[in-house]
C-alpha positions, 0 to 999 in steps of 0.5 A, spaced: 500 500 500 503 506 497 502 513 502 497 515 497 492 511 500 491 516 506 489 521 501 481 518 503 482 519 509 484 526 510 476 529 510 475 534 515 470 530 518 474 525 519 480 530 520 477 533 526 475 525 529 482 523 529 487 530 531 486 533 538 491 538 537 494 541 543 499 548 543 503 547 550 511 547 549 515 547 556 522 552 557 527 545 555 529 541 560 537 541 562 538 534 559 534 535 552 535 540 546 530 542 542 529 541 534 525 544 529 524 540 523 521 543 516 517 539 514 515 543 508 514 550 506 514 555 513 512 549 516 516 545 522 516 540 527 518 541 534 522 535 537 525 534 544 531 530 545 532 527 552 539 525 552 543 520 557 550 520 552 553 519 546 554 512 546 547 510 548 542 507 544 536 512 542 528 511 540 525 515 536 518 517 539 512 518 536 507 519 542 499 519 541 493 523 541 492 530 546 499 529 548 505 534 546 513 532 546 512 536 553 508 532 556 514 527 556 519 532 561 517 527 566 517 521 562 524 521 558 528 520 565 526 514 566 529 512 559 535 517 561 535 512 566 535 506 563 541 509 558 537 510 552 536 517 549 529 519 548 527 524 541 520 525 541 517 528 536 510 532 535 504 532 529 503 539 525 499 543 530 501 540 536 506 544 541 510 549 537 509 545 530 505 549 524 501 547 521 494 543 521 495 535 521 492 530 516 493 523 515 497 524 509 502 529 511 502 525 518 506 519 515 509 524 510 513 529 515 515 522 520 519 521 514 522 528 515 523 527 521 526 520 521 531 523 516 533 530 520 534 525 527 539 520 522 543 527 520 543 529 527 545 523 531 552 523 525 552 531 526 553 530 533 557 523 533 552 520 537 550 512 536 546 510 529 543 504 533 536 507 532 528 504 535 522 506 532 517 507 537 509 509 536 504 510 542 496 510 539 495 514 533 503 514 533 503 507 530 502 510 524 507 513 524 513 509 527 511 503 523 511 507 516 518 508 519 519 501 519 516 500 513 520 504 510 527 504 513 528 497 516 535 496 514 537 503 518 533 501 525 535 496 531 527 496 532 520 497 533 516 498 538 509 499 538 505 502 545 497 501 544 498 501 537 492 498 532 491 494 527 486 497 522 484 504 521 477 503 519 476 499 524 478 503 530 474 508 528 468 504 528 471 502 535 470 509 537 463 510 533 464 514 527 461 512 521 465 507 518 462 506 512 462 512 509 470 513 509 472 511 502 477 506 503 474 499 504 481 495 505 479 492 513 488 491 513 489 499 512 494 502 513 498 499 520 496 491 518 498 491 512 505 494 513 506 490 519 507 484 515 513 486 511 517 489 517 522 484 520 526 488 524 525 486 532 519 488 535 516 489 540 508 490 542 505 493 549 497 494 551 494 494 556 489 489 558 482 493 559 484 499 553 477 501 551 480 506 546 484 501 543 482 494 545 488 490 546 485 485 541 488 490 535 495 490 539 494 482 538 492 482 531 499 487 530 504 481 534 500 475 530 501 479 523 508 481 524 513 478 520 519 478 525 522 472 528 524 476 534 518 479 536 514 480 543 508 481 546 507 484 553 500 485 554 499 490 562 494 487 567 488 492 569 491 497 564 487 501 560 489 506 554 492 513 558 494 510 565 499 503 561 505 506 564 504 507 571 499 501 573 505 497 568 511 501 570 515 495 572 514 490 566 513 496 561 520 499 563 524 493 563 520 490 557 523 497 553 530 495 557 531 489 554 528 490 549 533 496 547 539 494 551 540 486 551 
């Protein structure tokens, strides 16, 4: 499936079910630098790099819905802490970025993106061991990324991921139907199937946003020998990280790091 098919789904009715854009940037913390991205014309992204060392791993973050890469000021020293740098990047629209997010010029900017932090981490002389990670609507993201940079990536890692666009919508009552796109697979099953690096999927339990029965389907379908699935006891969709913070921390660690 080609990044065209997402063209169908940039209707304003379905724009304004799937983006929550939020405009909170925070003064950088001490650890991290800040990166404006271009993504195209007077457009950029705003970036955050949470850094442990040069030496470390990094994960290139993409983080969900009505989140910011602010937000995560106190959740990047937990990565810090494991030894791996954190680089979390924002949507079109989201903390300082501009513009207004699309689907299209989501997947399209992720690309940008991933090709700016590669020319960064050489500019900086920093490890080029690399994992992809996406957090909900940020799996489409980190997967497109994966898709199509498999032999520059260590991993991918999806967090309360899903499976099929269409379906997600549905899940959460838009009238799925009148999409235009009939394919049950689009974009994330699809794609997933044809990535072989390692990888690794966690969900929680009780999401009812995203049910953990789509983060099943993206572990089954995944084409990796190396995969893992990490299914959080009692967790829901916003609260996976501190009711899993054990396991969900030493899955990341190890997975990144052994």
């Amino acid at each position: 499936m080609s990044q065209a098919d997402y063209a169908a789904l940039d209707r304003p009715e379905i724009l304004a079910f799937v983006f929550y854009p939020r405009n909170d940037f925070t003064r950088t913390p001490s650890n991290a630098s800040d990166y404006f991205i271009p993504v195209d014309k007077d457009v950029s992204i705003s970036c955050r790099f949470y850094i442990h060392g040069r030496s470390s791993p990094s994960i290139l973050y993409f983080h969900g819905n009505s989140e910011v890469v602010s937000d995560h000021d106190y959740i990047a020293p937990i990565y810090n802490q494991l030894g791996i740098n954190l680089f979390v990047a924002d949507y079109r629209g989201y903390g300082a970025g501009q513009g207004q997010p699309t689907l299209s010029n989501t997947v399209s900017d992720a690309t940008n993106i991933f090709k700016a932090f590669v020319d960064i981490l050489h500019r900086e002389n920093y490890c080029k061991d690399i994992f992809v990670m996406g957090r909900s609507l940020g799996s489409i993201s980190a997967i497109e990324i994966a898709y199509r940079y498999q032999e520059e990536i260590k991993g991918l890692i999806i967090e309360s991921g899903f499976a099929a666009l269409i379906n997600l919508l549905s899940h959460l009552g838009f009238p799925a139907a009148s999409l235009g796109i009939k394919d049950p697979e689009f974009p994330n099953l699809a794609r997933i199937r044809t990535i072989t690096v390692p990888t690794l999927i966690i969900h929680g339990e009780y999401d009812q946003i995203i049910p953990v029965t789509e983060g099943e389907a993206l572990f089954r379908n995944s084409a990796a020998s190396d995969k893992r699935l990490l299914i959080i006891p009692g967790a829901g969709h916003n609260d996976i990280m501190w009711i899993g913070r054990e396991k969900y921390f030493q899955a990341i660690e190890e997975f990144a790091l052994t």
